[in-house]
VEXFIVO-549899 format. One record per residue (C-alpha): residue number from 0; x, y, z. Coordinates in pm, whole numbers, always signed. Example, Ala and Ser with C-alpha at 12.3 -4.5 7.8 and 13.67 -1.06 7.14 Angstrom:
<setor><k>0</k><px>+1230</px><py>-450</py><pz>+780</pz></setor>
<setor><k>1</k><px>+1367</px><py>-106</py><pz>+714</pz></setor>
END
This chain:
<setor><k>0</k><px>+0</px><py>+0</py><pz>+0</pz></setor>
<setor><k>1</k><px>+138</px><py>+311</py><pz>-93</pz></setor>
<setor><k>2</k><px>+77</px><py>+655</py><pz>+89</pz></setor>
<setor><k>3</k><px>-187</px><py>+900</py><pz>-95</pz></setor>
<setor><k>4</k><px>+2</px><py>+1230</py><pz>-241</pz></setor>
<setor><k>5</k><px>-165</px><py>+1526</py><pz>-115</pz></setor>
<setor><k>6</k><px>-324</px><py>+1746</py><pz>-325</pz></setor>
<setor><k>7</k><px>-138</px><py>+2028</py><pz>-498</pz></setor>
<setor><k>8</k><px>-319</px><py>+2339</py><pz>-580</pz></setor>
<setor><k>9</k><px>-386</px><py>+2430</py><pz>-982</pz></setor>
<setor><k>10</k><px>-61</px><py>+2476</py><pz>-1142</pz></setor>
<setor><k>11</k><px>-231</px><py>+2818</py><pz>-1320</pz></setor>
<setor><k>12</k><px>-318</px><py>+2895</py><pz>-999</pz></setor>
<setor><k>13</k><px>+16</px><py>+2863</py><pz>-874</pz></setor>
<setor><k>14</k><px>+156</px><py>+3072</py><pz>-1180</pz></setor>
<setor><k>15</k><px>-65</px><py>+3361</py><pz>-1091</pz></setor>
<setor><k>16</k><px>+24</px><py>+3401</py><pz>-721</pz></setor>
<setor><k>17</k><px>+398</px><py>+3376</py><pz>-806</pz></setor>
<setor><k>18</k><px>+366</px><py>+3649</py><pz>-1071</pz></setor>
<setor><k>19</k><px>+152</px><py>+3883</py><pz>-794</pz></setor>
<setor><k>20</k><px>+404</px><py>+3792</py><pz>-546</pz></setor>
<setor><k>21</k><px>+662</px><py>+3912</py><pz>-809</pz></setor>
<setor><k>22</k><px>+518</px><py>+4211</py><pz>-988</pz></setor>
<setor><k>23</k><px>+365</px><py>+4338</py><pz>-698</pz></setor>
<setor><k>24</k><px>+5</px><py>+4443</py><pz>-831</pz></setor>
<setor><k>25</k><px>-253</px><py>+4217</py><pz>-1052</pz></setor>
<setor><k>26</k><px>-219</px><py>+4478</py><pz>-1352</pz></setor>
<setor><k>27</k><px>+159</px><py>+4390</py><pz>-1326</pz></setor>
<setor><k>28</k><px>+133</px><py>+4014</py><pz>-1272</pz></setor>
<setor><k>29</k><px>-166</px><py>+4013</py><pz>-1513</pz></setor>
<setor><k>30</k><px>+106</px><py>+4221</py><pz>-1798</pz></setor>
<setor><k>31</k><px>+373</px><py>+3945</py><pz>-1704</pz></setor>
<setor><k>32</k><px>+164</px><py>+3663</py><pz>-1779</pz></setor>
<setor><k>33</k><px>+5</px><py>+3808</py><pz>-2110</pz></setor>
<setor><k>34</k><px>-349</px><py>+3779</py><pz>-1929</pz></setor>
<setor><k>35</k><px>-613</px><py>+4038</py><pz>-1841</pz></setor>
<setor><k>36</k><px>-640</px><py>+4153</py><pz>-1445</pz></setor>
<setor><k>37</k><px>-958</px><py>+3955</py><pz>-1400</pz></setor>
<setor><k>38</k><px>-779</px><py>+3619</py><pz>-1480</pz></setor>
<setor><k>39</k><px>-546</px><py>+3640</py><pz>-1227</pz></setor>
<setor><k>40</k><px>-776</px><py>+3788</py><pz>-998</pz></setor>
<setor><k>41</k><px>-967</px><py>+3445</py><pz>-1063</pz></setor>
<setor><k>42</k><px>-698</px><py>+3209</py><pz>-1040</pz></setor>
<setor><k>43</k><px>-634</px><py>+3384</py><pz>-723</pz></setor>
<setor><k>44</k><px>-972</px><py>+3318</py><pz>-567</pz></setor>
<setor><k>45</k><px>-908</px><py>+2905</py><pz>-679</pz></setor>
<setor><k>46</k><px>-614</px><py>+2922</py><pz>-473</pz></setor>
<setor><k>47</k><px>-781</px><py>+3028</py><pz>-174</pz></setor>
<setor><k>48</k><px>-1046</px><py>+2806</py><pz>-221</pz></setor>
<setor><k>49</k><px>-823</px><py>+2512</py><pz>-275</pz></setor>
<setor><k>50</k><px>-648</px><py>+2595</py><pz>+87</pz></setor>
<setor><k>51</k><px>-905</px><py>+2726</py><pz>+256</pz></setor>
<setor><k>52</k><px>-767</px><py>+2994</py><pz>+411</pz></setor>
<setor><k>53</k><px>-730</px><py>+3374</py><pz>+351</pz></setor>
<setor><k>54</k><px>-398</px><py>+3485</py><pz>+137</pz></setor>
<setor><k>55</k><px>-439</px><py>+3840</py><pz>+94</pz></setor>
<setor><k>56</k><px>-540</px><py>+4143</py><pz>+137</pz></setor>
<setor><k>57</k><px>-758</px><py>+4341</py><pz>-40</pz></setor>
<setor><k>58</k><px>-792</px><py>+4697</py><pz>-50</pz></setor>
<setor><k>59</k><px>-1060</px><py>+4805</py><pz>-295</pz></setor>
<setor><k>60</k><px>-908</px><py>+4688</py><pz>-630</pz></setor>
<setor><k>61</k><px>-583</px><py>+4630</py><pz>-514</pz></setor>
<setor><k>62</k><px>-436</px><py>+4276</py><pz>-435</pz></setor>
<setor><k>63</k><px>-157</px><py>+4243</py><pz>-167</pz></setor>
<setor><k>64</k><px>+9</px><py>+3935</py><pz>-15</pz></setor>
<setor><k>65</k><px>-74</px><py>+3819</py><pz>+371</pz></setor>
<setor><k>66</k><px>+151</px><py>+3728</py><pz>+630</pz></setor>
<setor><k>67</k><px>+20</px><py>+3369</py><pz>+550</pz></setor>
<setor><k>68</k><px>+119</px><py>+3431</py><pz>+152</pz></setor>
<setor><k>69</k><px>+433</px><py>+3574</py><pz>+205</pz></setor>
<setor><k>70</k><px>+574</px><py>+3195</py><pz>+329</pz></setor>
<setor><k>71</k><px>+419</px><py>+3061</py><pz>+53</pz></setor>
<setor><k>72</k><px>+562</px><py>+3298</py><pz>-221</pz></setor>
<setor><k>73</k><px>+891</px><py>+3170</py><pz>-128</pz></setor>
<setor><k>74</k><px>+861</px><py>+2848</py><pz>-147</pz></setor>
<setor><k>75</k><px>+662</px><py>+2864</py><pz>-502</pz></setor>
<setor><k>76</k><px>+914</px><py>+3105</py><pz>-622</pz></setor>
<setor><k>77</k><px>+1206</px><py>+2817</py><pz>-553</pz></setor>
<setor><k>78</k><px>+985</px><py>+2574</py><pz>-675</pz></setor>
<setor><k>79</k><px>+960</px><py>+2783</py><pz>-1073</pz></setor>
<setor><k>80</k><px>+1287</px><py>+2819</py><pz>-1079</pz></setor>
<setor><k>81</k><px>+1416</px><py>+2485</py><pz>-983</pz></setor>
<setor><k>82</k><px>+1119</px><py>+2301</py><pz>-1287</pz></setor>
<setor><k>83</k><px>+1309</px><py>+2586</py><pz>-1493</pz></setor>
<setor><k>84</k><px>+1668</px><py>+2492</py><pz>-1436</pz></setor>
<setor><k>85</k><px>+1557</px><py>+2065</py><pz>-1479</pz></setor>
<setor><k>86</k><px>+1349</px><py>+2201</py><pz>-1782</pz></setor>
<setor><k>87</k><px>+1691</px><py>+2321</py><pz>-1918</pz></setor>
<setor><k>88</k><px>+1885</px><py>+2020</py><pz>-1827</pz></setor>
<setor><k>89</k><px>+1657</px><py>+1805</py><pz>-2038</pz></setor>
<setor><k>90</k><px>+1659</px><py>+2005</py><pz>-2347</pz></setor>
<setor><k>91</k><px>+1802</px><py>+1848</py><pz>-2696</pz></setor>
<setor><k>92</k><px>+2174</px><py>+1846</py><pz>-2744</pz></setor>
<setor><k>93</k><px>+2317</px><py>+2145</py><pz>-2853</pz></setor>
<setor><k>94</k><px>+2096</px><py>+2409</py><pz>-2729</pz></setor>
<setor><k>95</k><px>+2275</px><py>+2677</py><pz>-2558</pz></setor>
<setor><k>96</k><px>+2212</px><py>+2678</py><pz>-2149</pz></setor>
<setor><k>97</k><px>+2072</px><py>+2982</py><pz>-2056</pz></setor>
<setor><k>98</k><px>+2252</px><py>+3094</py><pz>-1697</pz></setor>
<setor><k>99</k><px>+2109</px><py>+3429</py><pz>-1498</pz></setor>
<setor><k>100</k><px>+2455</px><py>+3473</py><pz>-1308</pz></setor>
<setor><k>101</k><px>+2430</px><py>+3752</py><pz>-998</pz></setor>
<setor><k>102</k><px>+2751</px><py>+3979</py><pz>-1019</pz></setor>
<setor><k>103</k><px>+2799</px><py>+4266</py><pz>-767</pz></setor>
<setor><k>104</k><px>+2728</px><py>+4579</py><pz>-963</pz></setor>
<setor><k>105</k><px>+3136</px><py>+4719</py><pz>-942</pz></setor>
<setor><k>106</k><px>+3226</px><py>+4358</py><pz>-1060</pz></setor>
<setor><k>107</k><px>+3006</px><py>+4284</py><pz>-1308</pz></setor>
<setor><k>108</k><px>+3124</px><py>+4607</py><pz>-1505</pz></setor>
<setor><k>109</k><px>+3487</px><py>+4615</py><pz>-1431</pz></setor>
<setor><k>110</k><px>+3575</px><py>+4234</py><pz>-1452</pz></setor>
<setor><k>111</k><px>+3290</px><py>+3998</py><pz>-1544</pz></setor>
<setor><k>112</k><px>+3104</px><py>+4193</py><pz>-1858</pz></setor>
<setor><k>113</k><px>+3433</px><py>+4258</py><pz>-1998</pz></setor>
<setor><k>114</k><px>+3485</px><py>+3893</py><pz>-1985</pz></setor>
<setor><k>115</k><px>+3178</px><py>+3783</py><pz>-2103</pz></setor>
<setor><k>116</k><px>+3273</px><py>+3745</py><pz>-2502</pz></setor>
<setor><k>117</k><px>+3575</px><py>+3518</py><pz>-2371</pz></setor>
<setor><k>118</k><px>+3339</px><py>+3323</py><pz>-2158</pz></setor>
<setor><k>119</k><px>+3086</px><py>+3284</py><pz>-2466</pz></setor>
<setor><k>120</k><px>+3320</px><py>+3216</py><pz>-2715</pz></setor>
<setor><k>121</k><px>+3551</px><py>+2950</py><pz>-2532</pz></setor>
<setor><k>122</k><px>+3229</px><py>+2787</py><pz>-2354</pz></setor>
<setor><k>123</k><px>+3002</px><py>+2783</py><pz>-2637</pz></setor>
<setor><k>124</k><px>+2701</px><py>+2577</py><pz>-2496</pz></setor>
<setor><k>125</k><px>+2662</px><py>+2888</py><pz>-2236</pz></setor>
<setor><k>126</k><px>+2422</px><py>+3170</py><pz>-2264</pz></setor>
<setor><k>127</k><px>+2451</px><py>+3435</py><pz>-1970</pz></setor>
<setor><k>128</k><px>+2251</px><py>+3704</py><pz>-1830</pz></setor>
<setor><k>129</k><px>+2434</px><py>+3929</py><pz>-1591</pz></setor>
<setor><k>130</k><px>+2239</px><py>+4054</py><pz>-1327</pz></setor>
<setor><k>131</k><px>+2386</px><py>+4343</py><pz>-1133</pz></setor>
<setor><k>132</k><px>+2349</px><py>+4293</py><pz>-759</pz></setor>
<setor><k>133</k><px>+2373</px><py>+4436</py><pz>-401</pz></setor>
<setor><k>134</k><px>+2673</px><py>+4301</py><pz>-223</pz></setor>
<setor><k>135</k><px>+2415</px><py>+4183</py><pz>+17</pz></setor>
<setor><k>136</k><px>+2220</px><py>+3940</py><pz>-170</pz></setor>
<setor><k>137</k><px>+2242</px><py>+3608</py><pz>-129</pz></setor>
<setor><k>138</k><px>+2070</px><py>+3325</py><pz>-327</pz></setor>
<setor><k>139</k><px>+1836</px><py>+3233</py><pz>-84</pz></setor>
<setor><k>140</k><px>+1694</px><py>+3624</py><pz>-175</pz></setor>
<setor><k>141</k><px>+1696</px><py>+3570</py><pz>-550</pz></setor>
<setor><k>142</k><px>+1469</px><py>+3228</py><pz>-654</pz></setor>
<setor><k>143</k><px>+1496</px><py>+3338</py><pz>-1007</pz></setor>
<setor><k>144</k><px>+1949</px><py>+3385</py><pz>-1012</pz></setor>
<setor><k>145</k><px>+2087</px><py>+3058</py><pz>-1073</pz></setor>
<setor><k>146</k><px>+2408</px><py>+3160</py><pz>-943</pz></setor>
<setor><k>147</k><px>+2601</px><py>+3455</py><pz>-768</pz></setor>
<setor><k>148</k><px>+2950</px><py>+3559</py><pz>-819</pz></setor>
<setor><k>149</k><px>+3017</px><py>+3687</py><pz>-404</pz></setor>
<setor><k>150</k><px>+3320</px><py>+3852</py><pz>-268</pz></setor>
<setor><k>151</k><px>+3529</px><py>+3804</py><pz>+72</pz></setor>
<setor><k>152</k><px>+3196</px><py>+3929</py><pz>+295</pz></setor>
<setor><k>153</k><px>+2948</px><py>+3641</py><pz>+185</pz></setor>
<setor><k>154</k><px>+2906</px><py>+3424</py><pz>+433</pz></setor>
<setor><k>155</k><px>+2710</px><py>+3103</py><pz>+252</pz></setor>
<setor><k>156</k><px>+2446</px><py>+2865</py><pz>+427</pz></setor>
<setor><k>157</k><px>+2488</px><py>+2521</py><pz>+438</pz></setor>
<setor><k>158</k><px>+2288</px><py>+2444</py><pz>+144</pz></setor>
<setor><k>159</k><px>+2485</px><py>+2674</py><pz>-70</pz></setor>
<setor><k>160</k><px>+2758</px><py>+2526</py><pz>-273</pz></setor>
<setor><k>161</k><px>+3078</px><py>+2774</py><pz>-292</pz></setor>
<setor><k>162</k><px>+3389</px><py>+2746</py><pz>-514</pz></setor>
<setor><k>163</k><px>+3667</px><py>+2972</py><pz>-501</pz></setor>
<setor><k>164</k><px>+3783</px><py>+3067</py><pz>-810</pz></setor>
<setor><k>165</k><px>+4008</px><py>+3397</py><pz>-786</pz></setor>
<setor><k>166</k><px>+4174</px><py>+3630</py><pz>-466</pz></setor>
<setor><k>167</k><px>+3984</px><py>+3916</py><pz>-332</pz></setor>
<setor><k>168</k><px>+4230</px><py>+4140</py><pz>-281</pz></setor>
<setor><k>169</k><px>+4163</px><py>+4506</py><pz>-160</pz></setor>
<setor><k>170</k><px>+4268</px><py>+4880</py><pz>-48</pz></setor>
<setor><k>171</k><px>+4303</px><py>+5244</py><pz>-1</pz></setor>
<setor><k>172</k><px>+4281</px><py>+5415</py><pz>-388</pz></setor>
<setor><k>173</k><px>+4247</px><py>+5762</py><pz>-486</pz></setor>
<setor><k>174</k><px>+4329</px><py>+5969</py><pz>-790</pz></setor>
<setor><k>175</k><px>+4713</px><py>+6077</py><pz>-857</pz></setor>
<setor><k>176</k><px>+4647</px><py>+6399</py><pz>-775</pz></setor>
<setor><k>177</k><px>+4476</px><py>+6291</py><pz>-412</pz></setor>
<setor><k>178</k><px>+4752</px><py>+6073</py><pz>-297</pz></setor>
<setor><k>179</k><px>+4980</px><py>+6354</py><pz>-399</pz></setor>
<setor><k>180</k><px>+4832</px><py>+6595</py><pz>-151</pz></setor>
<setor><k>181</k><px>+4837</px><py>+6350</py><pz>+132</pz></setor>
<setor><k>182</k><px>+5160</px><py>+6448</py><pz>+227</pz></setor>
<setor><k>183</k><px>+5232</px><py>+6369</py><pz>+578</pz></setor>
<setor><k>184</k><px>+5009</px><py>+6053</py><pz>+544</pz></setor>
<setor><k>185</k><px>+4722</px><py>+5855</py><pz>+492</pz></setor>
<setor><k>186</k><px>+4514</px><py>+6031</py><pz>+758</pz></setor>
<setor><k>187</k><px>+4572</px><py>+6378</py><pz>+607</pz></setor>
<setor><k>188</k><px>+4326</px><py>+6307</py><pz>+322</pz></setor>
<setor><k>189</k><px>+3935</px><py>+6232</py><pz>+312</pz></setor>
<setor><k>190</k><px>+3777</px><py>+5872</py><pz>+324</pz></setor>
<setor><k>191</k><px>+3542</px><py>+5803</py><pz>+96</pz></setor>
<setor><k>192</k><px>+3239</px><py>+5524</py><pz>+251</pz></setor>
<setor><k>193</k><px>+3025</px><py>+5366</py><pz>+51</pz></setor>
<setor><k>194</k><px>+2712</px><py>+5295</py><pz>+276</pz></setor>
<setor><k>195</k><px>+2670</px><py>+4908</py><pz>+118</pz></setor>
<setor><k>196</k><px>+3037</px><py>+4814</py><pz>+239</pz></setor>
<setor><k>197</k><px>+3097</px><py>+5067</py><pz>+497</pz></setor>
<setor><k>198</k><px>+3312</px><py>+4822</py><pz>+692</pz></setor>
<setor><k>199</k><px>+3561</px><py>+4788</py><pz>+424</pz></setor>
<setor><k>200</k><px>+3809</px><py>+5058</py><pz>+594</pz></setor>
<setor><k>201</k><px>+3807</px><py>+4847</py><pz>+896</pz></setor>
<setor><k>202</k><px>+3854</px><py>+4522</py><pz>+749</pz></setor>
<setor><k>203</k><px>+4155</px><py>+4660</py><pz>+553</pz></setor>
<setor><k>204</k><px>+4320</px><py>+4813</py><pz>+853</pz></setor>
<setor><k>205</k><px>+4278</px><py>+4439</py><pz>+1044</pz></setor>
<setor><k>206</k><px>+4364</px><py>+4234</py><pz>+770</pz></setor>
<setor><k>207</k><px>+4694</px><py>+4471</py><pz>+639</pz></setor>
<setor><k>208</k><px>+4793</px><py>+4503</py><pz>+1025</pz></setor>
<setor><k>209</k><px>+4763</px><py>+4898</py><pz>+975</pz></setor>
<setor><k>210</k><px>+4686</px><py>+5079</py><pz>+1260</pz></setor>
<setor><k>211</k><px>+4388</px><py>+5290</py><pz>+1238</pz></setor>
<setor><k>212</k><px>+4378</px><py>+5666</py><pz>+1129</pz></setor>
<setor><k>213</k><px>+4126</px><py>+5959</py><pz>+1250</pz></setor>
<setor><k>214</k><px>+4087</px><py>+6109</py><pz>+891</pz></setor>
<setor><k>215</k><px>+4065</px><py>+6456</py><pz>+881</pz></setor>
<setor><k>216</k><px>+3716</px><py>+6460</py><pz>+652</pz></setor>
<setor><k>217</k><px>+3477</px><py>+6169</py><pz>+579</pz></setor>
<setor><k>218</k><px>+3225</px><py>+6194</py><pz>+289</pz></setor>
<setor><k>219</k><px>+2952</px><py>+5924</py><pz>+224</pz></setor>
<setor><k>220</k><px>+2803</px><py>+5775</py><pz>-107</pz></setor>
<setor><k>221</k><px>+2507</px><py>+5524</py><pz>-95</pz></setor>
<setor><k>222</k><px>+2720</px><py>+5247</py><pz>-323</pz></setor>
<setor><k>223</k><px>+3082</px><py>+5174</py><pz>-377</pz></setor>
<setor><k>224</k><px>+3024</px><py>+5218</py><pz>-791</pz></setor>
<setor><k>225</k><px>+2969</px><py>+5613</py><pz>-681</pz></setor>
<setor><k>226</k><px>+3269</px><py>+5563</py><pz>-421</pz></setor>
<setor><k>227</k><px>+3480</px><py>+5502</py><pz>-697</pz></setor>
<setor><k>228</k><px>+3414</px><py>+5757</py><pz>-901</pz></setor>
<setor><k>229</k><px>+3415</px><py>+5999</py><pz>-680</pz></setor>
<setor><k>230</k><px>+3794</px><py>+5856</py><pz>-592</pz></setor>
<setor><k>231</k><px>+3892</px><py>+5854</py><pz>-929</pz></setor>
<setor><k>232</k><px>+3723</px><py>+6263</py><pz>-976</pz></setor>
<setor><k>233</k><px>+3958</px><py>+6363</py><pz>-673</pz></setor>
<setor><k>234</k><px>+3735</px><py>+6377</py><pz>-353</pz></setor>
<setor><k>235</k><px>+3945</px><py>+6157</py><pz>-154</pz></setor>
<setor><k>236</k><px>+4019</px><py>+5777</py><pz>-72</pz></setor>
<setor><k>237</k><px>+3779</px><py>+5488</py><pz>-107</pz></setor>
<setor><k>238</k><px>+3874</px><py>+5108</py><pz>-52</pz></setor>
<setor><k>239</k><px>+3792</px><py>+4911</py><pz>-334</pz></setor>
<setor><k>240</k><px>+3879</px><py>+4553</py><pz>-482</pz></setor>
<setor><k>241</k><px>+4126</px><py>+4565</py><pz>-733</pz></setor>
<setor><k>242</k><px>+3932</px><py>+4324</py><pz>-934</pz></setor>
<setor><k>243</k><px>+3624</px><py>+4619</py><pz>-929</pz></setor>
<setor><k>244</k><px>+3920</px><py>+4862</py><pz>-1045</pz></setor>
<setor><k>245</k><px>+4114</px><py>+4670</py><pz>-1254</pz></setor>
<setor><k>246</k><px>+4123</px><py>+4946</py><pz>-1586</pz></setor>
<setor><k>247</k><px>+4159</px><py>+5195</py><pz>-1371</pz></setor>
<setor><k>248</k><px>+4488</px><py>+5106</py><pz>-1197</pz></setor>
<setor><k>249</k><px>+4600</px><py>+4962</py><pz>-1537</pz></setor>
<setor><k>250</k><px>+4502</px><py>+5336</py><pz>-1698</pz></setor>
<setor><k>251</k><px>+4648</px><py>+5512</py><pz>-1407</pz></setor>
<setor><k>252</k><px>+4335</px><py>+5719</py><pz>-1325</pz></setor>
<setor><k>253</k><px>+4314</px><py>+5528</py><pz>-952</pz></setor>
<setor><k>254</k><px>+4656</px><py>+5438</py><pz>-754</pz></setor>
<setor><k>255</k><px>+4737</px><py>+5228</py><pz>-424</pz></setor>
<setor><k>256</k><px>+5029</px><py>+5368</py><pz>-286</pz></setor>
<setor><k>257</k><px>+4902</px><py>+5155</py><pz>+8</pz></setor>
<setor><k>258</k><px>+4894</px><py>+4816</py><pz>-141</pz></setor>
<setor><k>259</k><px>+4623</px><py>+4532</py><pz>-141</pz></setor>
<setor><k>260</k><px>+4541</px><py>+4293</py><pz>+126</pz></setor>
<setor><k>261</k><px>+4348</px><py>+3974</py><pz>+85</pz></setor>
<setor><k>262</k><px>+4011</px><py>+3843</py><pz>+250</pz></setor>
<setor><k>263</k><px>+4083</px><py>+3473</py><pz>+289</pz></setor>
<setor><k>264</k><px>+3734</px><py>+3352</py><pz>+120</pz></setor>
<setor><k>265</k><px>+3827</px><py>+3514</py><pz>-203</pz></setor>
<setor><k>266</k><px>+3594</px><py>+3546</py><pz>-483</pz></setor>
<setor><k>267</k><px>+3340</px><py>+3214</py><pz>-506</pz></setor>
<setor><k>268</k><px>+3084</px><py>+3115</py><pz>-749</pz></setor>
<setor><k>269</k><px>+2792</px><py>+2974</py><pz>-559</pz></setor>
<setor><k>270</k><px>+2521</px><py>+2791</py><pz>-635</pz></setor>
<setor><k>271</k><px>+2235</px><py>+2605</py><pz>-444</pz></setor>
<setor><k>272</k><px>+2361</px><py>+2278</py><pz>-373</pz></setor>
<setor><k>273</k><px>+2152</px><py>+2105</py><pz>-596</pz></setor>
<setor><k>274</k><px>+2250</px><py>+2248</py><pz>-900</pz></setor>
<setor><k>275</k><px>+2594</px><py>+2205</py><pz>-842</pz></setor>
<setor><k>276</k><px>+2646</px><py>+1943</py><pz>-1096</pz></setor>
<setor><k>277</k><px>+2409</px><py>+2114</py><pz>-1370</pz></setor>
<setor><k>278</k><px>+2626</px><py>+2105</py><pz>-1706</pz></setor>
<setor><k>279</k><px>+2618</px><py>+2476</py><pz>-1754</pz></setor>
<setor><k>280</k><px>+2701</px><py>+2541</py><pz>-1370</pz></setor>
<setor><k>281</k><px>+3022</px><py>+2303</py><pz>-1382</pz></setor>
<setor><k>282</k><px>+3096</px><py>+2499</py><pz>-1706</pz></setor>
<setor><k>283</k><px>+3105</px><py>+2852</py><pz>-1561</pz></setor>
<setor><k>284</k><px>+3284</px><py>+2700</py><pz>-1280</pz></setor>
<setor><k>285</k><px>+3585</px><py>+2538</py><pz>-1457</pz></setor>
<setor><k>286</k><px>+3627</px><py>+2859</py><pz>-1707</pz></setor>
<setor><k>287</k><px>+3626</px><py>+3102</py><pz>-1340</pz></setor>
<setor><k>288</k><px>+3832</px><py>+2859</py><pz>-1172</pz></setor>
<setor><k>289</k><px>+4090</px><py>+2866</py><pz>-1500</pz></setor>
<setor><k>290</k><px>+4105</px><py>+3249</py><pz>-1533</pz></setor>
<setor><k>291</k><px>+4125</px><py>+3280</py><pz>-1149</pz></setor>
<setor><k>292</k><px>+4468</px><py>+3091</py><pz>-1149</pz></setor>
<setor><k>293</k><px>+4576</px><py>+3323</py><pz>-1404</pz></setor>
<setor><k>294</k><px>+4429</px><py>+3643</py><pz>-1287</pz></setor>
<setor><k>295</k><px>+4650</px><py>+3531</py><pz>-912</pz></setor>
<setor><k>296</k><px>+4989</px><py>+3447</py><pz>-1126</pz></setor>
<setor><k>297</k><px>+4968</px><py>+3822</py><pz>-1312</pz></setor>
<setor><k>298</k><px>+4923</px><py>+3960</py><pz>-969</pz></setor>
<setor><k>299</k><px>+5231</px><py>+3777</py><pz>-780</pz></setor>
<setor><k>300</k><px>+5427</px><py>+3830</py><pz>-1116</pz></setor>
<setor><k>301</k><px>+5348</px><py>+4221</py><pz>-1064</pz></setor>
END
């Protein structure tokens, strides 16, 4: 005797809640699934029905998601993407793998995009999307990235598969003309925060055993991509990865008198555990892994 599968709710059903719980608003999820506002608003309805229990709110015509919902969203969201990921496992020979690969928004245009025709053309089964994002997010955030490029400060759970593939080195840069007028040292000038890495000045006194400064000025920018240009247009000193400032050391616009110190984790691809084996996964992996080794050789040979 075998035990009785429960019941799963209406897989149209399911569709509409996750494209509500997505878009936001039925006229959005309605748009994203090429339907008008009443369908979803009646697939909705089904879904309650089916559990019984209320799953959102309603406001007049709008449509929001309960505390109850919210749980659920997740879980359906991870559930999409996961059918989407087999779906492409399973497709004929040949077909490109499509990939939606999370980059931090400094690394993803200094070091990844400019990579990306390398990647294409020497793995030619692969098909990438780059999706800039926070330093912050992790995978367990994003249902719909299949895998994240993370720096030194990700910390991954345990059902999170990491590789590292490259050194995450980082420190003090400025523009020629800033470090110039330094003078008597590093605490003469102005530090540059970014508000989404704020603790980067710390972690680079710790890990290059430099004792900490008072700086004279401090200035603030919401993200480290406006932290570094406001280093490179003069306004002071920022910490940065050099692989998020790569061009710009090469051109000359951005210096490190100071020198680089490493975060031991280095730069990882993750992945959710069970995707780790996924052809176009193990792919991505091998050609990071490969230019890693050589992107750590140029920087000893330096």
């Amino acid at each position: 005797m075998t035990d009785k599968r429960p019941t799963l709710p209406p897989l149209n059903a399911l569709r509409a809640f996750d494209a509500l719980a997505r878009c936001g608003s039925l006229r959005a999820a309605a748009s994203d699934l090429g339907v008008v506002p009443g369908a979803v608003r009646q697939q909705l309805s089904s879904l309650e029905e089916h559990f019984g229990v209320p799953l959102f709110n309603r406001d007049g015509g709008r449509v929001s998601l309960n505390d109850t919902s919210r749980r659920l969203a997740d879980a359906v969201g991870v559930a999409f993407a996961i059918i989407a990921r087999a779906a492409d496992e399973v497709s004929p020979q040949g077909q490109r793998s499509k990939l939606r690969v999370g980059v931090p928004m400094p690394m993803a245009a200094a070091w990844f995009i400019p990579r990306l025709p390398r990647i294409l053309a020497e793995v030619k089964s692969l098909e990438i999307q780059v999706v800039p994002v926070p330093v912050s997010l992790s995978l367990t955030d994003a249902a719909d990235i299949d895998a994240l490029i993370a720096g030194g400060e990700y910390r991954p759970l345990p059902d999170i598969s990491a590789t590292q593939f490259m050194n995450d080195e980082f420190g003090p840069v400025g523009s020629p003309e800033a470090i110039e007028q330094l003078g008597l040292g590093l605490d003469a000038g102005t530090a540059i925060i970014a508000r989404d890495v704020s603790y980067l000045w710390d972690d680079w006194f710790r890990e290059s055993g430099t004792t900490p400064v008072r700086f004279q000025r401090r200035t603030e920018f919401n993200d480290l991509m406006l932290a570094i240009s406001a280093a490179k247009a003069g306004l002071g000193l920022t910490i940065a990865p050099r692989a998020s400032i790569e061009a710009d050391l090469a051109a000359g616009t951005l210096i490190a008198p100071f020198g680089f110190s490493a975060r031991p984790a280095g730069y990882r691809l993750c992945c959710r555990a069970v995707d780790r084996d996924r052809k176009a996964i193990a792919a991505l992996r091998a050609w990071l892994v490969a230019e890693g080794k050589a992107a750590n050789l140029r920087v000893e040979t330096l």
